[in-house]
C-alpha positions, -999 to +999 in steps of 0.1 A: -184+587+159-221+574+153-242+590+176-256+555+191-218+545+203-223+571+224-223+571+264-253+583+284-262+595+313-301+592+328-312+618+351-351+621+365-355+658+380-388+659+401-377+699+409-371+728+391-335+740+385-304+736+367-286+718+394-281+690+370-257+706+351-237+725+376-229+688+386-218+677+353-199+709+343-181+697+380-176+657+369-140+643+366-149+618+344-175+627+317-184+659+300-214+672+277-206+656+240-219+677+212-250+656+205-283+659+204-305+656+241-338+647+243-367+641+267-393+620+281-422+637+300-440+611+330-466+634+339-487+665+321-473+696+343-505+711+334-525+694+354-500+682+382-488+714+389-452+703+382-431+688+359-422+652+360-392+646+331-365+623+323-332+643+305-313+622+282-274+643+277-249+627+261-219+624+275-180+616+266-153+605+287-127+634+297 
């Protein structure tokens, strides 16, 4: 399956922890597809203090 057929899910975390995927791991009706993630970064953590970032995690119908 091409990866671009591919369902997404869009998640901003404005706080530290893996909370996210707990949540996920939980879902009914999607689960982590064995494709590649990536990310965008909305702010430089270095000089905010804290990290700002969009996860991109591909997901697949159970």
């Amino acid at each position: 399956m091409p990866l671009l057929s591919r369902e997404w899910k869009t998640v901003t975390l404005r706080s530290r922890g893996n909370g996210f995927f707990d949540v996920l791991e939980q879902d009914s009706a999607y689960q982590i597809a064995s494709a590649p993630c990536f990310e965008t970064y909305l702010n430089n953590g270095m000089e905010d203090g804290y990290w700002d970032i969009e996860m991109y995690i591909p997901v697949q119908r159970k």
